[in-house]
MOPAC internal coordinates of N, CA, C and O (Angstrom, degrees):
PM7 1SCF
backbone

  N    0.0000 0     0.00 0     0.00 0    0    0    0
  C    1.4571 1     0.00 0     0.00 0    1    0    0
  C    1.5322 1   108.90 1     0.00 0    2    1    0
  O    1.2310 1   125.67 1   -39.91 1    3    2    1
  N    1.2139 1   106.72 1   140.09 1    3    2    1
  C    1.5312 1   126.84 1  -178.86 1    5    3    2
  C    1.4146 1   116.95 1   -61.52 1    6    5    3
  O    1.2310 1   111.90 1  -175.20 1    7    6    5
  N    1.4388 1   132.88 1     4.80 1    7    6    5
  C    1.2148 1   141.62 1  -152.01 1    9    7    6
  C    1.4685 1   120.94 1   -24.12 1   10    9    7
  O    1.2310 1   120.44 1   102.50 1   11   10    9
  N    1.8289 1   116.76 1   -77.50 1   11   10    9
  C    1.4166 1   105.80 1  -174.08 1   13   11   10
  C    2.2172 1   101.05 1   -64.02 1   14   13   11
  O    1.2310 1   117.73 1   140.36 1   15   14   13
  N    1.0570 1   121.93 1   -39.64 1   15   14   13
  C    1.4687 1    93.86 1   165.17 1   17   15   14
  C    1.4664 1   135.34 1   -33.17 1   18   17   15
  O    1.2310 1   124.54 1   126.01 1   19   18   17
  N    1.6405 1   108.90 1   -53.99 1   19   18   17
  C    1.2155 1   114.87 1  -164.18 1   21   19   18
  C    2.0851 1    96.94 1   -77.50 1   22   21   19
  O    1.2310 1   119.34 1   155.09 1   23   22   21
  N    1.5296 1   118.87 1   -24.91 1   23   22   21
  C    1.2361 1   114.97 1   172.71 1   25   23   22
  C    1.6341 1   112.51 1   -53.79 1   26   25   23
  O    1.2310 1   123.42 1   140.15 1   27   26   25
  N    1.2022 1   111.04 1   -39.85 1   27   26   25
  C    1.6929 1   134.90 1  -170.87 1   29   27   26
  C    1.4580 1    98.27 1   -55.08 1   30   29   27
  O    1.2310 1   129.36 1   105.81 1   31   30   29
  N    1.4449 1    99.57 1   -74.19 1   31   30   29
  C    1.4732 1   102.91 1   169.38 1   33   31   30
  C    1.4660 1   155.41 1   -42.16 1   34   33   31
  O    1.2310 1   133.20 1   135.84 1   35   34   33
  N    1.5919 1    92.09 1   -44.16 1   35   34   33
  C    1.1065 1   108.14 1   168.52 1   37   35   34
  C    1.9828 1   113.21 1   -66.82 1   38   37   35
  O    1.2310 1   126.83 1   129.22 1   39   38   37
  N    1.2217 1   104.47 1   -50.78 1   39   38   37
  C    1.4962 1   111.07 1   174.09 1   41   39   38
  C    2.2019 1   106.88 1   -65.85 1   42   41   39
  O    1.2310 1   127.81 1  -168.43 1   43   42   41
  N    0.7999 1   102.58 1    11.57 1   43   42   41
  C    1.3572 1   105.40 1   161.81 1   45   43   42
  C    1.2219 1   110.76 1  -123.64 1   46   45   43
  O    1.2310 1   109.38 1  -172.31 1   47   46   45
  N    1.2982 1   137.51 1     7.69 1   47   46   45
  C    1.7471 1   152.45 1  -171.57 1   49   47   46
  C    1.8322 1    82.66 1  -119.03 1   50   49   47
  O    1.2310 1   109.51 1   136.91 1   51   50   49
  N    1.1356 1   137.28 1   -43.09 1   51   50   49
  C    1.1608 1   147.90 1  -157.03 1   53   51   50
  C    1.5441 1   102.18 1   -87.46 1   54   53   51
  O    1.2310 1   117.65 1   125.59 1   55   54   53
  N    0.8403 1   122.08 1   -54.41 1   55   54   53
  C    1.6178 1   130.66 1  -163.76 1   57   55   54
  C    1.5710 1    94.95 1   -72.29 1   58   57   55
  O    1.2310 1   121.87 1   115.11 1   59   58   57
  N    1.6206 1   114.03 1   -64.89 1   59   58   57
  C    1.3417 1   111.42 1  -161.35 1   61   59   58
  C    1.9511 1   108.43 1   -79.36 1   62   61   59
  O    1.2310 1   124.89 1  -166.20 1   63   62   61
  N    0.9432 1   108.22 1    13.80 1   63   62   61
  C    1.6118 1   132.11 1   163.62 1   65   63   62
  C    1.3946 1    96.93 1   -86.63 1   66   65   63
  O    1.2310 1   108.28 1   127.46 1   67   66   65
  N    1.7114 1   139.52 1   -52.54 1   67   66   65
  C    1.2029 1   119.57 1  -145.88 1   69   67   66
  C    2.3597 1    72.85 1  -113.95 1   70   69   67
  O    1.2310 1   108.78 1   174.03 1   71   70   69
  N    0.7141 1   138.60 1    -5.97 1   71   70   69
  C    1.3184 1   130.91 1   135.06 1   73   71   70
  C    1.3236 1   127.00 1    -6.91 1   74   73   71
  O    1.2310 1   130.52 1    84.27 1   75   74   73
  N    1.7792 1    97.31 1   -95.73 1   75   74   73
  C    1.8117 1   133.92 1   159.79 1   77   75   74
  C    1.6471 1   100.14 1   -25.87 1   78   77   75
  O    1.2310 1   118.45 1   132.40 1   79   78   77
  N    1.5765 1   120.57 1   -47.60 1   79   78   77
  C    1.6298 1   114.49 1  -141.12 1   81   79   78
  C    1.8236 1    80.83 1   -87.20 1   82   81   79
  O    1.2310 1   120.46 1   131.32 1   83   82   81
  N    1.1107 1   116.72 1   -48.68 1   83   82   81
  C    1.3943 1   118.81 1   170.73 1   85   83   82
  C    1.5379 1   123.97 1   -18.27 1   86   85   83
  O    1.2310 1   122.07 1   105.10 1   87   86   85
  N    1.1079 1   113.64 1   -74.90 1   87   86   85
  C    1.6250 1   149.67 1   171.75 1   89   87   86
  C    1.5736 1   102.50 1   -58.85 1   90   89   87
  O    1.2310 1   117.99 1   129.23 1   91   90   89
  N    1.0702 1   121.43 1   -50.77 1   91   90   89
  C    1.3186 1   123.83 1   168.18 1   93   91   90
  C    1.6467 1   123.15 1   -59.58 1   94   93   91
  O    1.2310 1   118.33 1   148.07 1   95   94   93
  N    1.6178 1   120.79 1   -31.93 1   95   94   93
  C    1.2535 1   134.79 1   177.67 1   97   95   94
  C    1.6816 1   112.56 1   -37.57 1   98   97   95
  O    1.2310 1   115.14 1   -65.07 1   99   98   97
  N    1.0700 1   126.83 1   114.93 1   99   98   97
  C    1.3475 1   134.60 1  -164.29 1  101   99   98
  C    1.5849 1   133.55 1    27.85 1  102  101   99
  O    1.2310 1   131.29 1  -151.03 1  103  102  101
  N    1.5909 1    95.81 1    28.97 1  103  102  101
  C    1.8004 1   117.27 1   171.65 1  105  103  102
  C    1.7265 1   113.59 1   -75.87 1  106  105  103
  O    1.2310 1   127.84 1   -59.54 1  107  106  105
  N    1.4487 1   102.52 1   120.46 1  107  106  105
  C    1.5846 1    99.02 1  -168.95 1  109  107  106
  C    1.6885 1    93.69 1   -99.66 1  110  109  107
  O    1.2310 1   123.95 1   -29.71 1  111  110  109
  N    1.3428 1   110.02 1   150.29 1  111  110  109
  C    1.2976 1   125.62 1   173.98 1  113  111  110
  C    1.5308 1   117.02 1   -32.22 1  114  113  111
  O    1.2310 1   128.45 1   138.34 1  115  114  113
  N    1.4170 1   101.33 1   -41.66 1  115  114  113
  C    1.5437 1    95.64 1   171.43 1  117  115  114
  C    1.1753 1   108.76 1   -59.66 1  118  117  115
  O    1.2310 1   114.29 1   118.56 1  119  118  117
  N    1.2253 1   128.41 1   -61.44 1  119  118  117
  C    1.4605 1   145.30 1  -125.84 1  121  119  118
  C    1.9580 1    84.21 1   -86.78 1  122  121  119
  O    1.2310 1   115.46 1   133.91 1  123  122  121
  N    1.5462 1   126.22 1   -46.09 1  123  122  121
  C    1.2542 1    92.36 1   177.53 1  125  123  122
  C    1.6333 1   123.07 1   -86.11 1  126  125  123
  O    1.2310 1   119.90 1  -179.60 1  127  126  125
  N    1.1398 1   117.79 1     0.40 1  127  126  125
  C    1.5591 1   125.85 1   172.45 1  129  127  126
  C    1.6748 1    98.07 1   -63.31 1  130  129  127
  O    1.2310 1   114.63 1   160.78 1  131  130  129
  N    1.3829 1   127.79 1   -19.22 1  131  130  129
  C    1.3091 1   122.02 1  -148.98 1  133  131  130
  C    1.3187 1   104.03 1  -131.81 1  134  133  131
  O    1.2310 1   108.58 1  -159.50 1  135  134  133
  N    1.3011 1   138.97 1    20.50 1  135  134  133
  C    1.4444 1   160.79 1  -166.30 1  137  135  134
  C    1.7687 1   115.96 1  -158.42 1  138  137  135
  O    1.2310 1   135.18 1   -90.80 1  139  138  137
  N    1.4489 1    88.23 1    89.20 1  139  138  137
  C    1.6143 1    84.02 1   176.09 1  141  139  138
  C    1.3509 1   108.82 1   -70.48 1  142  141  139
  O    1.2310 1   107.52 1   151.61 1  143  142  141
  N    1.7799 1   140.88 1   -28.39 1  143  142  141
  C    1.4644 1   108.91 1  -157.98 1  145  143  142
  C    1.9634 1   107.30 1   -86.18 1  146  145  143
  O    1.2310 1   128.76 1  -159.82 1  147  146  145
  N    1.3760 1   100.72 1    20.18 1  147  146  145
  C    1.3325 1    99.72 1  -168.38 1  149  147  146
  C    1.4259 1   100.69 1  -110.19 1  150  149  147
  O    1.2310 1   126.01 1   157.15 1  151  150  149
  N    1.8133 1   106.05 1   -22.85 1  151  150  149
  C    1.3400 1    92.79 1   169.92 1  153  151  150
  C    1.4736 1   113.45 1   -76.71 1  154  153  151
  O    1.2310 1   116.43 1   161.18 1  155  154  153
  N    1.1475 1   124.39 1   -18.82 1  155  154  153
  C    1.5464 1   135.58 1  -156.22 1  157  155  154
  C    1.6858 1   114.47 1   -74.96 1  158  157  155
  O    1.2310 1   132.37 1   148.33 1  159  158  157
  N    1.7392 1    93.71 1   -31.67 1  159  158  157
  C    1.6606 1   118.56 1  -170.51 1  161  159  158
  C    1.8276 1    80.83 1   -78.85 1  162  161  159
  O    1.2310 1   109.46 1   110.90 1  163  162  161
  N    1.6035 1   137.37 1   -69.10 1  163  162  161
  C    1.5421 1   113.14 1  -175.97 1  165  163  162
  C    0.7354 1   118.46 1   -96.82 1  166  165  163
  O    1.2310 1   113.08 1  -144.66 1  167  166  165
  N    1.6373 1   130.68 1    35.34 1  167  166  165
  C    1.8360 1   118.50 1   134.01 1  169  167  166
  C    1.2755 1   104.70 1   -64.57 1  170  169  167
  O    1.2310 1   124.66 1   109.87 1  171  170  169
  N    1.0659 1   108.66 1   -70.13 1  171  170  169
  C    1.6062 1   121.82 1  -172.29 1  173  171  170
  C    1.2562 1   106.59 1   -44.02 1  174  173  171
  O    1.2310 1   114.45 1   152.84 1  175  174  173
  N    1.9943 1   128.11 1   -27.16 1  175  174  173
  C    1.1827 1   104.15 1  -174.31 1  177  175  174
  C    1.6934 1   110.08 1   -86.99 1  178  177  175
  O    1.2310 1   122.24 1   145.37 1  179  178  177
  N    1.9820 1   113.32 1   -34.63 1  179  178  177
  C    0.9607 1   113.74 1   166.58 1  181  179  178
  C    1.4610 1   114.38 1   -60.68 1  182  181  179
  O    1.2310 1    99.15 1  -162.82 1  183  182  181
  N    1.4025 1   155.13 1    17.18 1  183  182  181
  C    1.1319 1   141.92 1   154.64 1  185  183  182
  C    1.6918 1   113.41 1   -98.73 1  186  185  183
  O    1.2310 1   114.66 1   163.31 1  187  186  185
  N    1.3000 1   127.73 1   -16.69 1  187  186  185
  C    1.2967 1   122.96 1   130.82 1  189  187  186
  C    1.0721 1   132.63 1   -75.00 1  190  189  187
  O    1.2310 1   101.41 1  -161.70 1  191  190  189
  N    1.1475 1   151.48 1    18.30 1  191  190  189
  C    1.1276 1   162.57 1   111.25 1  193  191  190
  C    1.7910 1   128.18 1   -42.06 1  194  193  191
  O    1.2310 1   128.82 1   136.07 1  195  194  193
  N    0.8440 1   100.61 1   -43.93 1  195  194  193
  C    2.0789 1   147.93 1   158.10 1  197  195  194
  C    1.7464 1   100.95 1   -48.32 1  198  197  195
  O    1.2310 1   128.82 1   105.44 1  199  198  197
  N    0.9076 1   100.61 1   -74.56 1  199  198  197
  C    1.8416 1   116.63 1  -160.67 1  201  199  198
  C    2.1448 1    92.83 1   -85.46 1  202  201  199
  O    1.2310 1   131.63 1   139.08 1  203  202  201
  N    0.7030 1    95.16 1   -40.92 1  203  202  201
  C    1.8695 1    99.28 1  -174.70 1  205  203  202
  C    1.3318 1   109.45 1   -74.10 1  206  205  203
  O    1.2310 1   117.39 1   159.36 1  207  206  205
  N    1.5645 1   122.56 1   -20.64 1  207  206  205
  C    1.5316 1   124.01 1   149.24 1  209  207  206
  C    1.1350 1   109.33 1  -101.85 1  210  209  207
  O    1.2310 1   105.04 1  -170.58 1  211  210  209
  N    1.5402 1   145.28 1     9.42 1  211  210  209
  C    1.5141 1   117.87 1   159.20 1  213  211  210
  C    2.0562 1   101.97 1   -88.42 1  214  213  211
  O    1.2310 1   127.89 1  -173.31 1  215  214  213
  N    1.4694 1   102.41 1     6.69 1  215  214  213
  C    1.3242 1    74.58 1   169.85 1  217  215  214
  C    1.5211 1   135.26 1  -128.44 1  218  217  215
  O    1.2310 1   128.22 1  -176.88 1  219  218  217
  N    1.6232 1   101.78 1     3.12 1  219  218  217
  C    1.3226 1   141.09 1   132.49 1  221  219  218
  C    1.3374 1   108.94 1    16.52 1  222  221  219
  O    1.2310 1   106.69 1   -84.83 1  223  222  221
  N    1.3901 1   142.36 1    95.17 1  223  222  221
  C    1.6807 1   117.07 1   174.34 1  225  223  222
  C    1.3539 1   137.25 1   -52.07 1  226  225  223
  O    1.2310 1   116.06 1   -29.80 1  227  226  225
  N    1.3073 1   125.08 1   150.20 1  227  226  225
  C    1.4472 1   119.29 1  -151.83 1  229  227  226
  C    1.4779 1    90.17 1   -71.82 1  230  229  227
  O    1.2310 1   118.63 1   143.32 1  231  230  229
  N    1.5275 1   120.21 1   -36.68 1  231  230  229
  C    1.8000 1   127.31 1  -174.71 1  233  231  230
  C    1.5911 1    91.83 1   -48.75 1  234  233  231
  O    1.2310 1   119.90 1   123.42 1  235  234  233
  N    1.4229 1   117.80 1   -56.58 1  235  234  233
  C    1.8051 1   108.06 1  -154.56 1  237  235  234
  C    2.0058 1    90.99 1   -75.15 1  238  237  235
  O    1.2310 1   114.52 1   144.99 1  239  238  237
  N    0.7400 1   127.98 1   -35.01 1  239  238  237
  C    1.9020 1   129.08 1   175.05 1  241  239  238
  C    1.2132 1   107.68 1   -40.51 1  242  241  239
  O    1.2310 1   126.75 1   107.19 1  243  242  241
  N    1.6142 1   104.62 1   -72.81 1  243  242  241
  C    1.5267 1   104.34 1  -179.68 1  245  243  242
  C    1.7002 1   135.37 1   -58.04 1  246  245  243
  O    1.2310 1   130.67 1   150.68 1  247  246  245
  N    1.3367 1    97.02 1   -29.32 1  247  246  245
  C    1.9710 1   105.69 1   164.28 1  249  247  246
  C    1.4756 1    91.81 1   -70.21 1  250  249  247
  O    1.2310 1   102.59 1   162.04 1  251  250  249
  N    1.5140 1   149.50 1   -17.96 1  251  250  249
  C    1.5379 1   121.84 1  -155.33 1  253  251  250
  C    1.2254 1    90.16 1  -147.79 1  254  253  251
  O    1.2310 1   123.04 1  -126.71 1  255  254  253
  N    1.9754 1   111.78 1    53.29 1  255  254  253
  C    1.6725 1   110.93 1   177.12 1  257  255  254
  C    1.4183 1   122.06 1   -65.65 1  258  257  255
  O    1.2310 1   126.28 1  -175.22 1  259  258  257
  N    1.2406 1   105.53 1     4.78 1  259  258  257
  C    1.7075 1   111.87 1  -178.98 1  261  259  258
  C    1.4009 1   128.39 1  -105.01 1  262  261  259
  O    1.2310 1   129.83 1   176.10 1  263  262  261
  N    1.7209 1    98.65 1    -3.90 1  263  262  261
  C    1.3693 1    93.00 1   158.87 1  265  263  262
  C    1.8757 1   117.17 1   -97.99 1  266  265  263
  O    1.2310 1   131.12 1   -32.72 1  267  266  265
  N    1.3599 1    96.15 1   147.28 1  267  266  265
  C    1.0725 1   101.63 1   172.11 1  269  267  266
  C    1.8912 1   147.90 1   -63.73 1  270  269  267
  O    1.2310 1   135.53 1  -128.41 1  271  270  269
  N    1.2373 1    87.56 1    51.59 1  271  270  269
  C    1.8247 1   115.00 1   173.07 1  273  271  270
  C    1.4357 1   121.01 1   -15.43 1  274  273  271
  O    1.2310 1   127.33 1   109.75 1  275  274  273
  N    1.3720 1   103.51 1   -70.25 1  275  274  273
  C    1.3603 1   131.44 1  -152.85 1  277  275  274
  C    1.9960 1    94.56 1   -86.60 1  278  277  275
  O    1.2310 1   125.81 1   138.37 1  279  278  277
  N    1.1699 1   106.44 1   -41.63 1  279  278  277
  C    2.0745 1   104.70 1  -178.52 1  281  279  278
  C    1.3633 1    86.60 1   -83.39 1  282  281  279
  O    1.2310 1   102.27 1   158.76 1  283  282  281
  N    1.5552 1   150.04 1   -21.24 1  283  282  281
  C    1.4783 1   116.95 1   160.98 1  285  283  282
  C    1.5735 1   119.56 1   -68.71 1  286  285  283
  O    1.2310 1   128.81 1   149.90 1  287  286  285
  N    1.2246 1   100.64 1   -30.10 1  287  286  285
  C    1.7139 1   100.44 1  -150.84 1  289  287  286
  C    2.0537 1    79.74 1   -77.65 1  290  289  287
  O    1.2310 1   114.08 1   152.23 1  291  290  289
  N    1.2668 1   128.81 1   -27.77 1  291  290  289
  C    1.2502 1   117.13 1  -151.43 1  293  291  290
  C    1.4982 1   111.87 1   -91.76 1  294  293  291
  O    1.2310 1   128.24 1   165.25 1  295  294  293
  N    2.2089 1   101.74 1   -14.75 1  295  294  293
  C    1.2572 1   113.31 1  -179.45 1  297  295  294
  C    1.8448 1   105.13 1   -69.04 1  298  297  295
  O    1.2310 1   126.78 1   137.24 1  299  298  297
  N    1.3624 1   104.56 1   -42.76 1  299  298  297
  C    1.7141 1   129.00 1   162.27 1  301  299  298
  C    1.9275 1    94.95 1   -22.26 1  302  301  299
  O    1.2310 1   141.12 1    99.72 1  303  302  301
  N    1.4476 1    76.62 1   -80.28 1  303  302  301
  C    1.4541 1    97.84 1   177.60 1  305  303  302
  C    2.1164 1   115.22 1    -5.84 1  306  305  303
  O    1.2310 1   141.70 1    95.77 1  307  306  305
  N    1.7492 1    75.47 1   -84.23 1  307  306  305
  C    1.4680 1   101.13 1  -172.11 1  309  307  306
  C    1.6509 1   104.26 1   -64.06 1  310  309  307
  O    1.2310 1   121.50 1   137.58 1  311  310  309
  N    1.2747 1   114.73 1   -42.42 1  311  310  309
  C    1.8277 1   114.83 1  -176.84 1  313  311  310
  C    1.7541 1   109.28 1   -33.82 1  314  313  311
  O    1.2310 1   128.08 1   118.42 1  315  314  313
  N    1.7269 1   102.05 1   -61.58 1  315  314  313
  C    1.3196 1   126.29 1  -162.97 1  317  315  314
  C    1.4341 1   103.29 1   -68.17 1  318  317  315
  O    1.2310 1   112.44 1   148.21 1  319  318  317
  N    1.2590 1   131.87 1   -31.79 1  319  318  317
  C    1.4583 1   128.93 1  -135.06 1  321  319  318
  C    1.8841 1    94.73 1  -123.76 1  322  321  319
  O    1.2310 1   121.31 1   169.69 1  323  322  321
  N    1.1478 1   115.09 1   -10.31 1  323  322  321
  C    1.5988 1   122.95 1  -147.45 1  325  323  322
  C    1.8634 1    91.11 1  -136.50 1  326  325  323
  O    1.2310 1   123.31 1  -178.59 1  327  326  325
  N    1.3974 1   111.26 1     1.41 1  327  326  325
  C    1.1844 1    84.77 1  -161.79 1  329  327  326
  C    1.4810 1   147.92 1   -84.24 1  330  329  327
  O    1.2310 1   127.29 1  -170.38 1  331  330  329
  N    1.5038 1   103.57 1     9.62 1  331  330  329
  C    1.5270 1   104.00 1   163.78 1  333  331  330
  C    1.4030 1   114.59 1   -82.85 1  334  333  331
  O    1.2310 1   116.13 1   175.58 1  335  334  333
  N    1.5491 1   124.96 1    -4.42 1  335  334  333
  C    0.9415 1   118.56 1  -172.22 1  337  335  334
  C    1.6938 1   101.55 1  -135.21 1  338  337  335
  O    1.2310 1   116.97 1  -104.40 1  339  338  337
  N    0.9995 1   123.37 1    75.60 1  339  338  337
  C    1.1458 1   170.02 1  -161.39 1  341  339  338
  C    1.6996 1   109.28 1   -84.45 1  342  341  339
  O    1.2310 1   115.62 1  -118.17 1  343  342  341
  N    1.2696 1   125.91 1    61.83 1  343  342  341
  C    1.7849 1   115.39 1   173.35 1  345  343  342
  C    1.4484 1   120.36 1   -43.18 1  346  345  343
  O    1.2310 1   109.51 1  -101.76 1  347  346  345
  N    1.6348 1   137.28 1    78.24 1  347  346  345
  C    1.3801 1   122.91 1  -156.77 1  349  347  346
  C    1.8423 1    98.10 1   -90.83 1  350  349  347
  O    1.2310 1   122.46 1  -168.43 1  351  350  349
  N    1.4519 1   112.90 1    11.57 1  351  350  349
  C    1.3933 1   114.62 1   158.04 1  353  351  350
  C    1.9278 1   112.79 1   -67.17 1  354  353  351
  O    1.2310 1   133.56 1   132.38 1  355  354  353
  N    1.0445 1    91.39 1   -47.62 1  355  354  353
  C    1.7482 1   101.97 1  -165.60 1  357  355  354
  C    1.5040 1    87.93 1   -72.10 1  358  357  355
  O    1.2310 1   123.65 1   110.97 1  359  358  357
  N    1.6124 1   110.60 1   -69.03 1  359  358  357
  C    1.8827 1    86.29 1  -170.00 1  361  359  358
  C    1.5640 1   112.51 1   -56.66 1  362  361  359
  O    1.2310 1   112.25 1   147.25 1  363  362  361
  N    0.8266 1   132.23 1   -32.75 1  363  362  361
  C    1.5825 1   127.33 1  -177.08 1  365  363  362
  C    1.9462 1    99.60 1   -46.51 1  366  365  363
  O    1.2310 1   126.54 1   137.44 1  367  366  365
  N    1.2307 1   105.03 1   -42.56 1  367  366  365
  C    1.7623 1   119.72 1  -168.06 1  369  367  366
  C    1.5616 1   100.87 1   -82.53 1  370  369  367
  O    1.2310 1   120.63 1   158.53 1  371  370  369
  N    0.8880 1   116.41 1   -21.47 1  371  370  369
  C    1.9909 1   114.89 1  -177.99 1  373  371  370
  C    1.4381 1    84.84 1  -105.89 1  374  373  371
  O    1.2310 1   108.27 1   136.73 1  375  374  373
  N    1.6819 1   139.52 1   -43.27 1  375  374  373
  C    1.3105 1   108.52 1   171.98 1  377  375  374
  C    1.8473 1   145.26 1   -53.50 1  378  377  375
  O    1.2310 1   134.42 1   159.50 1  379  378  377
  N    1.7346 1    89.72 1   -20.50 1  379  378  377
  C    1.5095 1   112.29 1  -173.42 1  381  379  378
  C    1.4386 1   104.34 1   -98.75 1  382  381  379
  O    1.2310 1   112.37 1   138.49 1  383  382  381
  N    1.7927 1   132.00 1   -41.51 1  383  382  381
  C    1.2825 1   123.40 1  -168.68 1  385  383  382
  C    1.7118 1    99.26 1   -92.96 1  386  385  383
  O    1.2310 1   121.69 1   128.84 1  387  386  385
  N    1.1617 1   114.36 1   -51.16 1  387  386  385
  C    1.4592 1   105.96 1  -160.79 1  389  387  386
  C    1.4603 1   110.24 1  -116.39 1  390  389  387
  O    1.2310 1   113.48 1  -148.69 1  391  390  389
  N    1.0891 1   129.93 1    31.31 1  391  390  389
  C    1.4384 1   142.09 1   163.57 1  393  391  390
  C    1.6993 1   107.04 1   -90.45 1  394  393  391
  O    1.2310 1   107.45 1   127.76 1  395  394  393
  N    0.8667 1   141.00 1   -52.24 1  395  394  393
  C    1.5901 1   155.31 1   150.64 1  397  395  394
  C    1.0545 1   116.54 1   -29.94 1  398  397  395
  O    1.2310 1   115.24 1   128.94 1  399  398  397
  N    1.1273 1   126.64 1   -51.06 1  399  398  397
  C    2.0248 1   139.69 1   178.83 1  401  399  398
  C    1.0589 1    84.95 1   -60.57 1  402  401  399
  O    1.2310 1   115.05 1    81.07 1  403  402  401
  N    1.7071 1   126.99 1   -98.93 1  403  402  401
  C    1.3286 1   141.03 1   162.56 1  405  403  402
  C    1.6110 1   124.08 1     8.75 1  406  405  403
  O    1.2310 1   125.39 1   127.93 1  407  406  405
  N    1.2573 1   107.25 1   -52.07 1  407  406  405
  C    1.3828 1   104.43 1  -176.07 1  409  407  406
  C    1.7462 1    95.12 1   -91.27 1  410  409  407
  O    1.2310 1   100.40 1   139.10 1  411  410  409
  N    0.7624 1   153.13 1   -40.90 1  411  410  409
  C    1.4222 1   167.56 1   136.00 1  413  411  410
  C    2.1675 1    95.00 1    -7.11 1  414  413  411
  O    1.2310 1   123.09 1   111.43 1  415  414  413
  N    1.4298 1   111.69 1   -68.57 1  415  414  413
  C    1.2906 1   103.91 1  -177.81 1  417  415  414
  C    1.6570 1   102.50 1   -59.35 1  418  417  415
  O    1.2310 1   113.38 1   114.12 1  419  418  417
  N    1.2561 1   130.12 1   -65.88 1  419  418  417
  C    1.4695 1   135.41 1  -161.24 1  421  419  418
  C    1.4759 1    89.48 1   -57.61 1  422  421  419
  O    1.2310 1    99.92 1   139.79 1  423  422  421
  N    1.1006 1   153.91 1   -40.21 1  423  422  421
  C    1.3556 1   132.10 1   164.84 1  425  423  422
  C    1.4651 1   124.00 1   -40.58 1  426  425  423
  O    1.2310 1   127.68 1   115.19 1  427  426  425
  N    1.2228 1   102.81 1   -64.81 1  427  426  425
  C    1.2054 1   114.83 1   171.65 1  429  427  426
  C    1.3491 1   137.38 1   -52.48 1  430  429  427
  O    1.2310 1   122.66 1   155.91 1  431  430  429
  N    1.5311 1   112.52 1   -24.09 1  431  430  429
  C    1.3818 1   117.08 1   164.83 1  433  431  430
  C    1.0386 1   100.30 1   -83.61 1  434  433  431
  O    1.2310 1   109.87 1   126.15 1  435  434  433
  N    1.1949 1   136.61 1   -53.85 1  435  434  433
  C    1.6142 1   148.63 1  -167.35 1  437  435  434
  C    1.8343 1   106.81 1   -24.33 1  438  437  435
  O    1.2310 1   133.23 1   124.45 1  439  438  437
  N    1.6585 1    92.04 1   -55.55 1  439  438  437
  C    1.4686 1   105.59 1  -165.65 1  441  439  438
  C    1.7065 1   100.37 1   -82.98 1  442  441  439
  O    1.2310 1   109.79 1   157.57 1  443  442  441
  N    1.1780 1   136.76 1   -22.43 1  443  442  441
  C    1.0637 1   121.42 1   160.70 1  445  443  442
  C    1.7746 1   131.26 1   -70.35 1  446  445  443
  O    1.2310 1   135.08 1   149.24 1  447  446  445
  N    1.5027 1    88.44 1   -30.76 1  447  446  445
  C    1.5970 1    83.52 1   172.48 1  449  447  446
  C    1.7267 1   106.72 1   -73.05 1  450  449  447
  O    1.2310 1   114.62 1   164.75 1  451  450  449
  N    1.3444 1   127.80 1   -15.25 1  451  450  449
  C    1.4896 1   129.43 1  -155.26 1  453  451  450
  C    1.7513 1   105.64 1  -103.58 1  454  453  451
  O    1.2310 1   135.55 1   154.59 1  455  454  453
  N    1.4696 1    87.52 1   -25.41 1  455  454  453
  C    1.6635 1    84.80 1   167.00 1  457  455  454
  C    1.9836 1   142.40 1   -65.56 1  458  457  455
  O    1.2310 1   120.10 1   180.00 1  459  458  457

């Protein structure tokens, strides 16, 4: 296992998670539907987020099959590849339901690999 890599990574899955929460700090749904450079700061952060778990070792994936790997790396995916056309309904909805779990798991591994 790739360890201090996957630590690297993960604390760059970690950072640009507590990024998003930043930018997010008392932003009402309107207000980010209606501000592109705020959406721009968590595309860009969810697309490192995206790329920093597609490269994740498959060893550290498979001990932590319950986080959701594969719908970050694919949101990455869609950010980069989709991006003038951009659903900022859905990221707004993966920013509020499953951004939290997520940052919640990468903690949690974080501190076990660091212990």
């Amino acid at each position: 296992m790739k360890t201090n890599q996957d630590i690297l990574r993960l604390e760059h899955i970690l950072q640009s998670i507590e990024r998003i929460d930043f930018v997010l700090k008392n932003l009402s749904y309107g207000e980010y539907l209606e501000d592109w450079q705020k959406q721009d700061i968590i595309v860009r952060n969810m697309e490192i987020i995206g790329e920093a778990s597609r490269h994740i070792s498959d060893e550290l994936k498979n001990l932590h099959s319950d986080v959701a790997w594969k719908p970050a790396v694919g949101m990455r995916n869609y950010l980069i590849h989709e991006y003038f056309s951009v659903n900022y309904d859905e990221v707004w909805t993966t920013l509020k339901e499953d951004l939290p779990i997520f940052k919640n798991q990468i903690k949690n591994i974080l501190k076990t690999l660091t212990q």
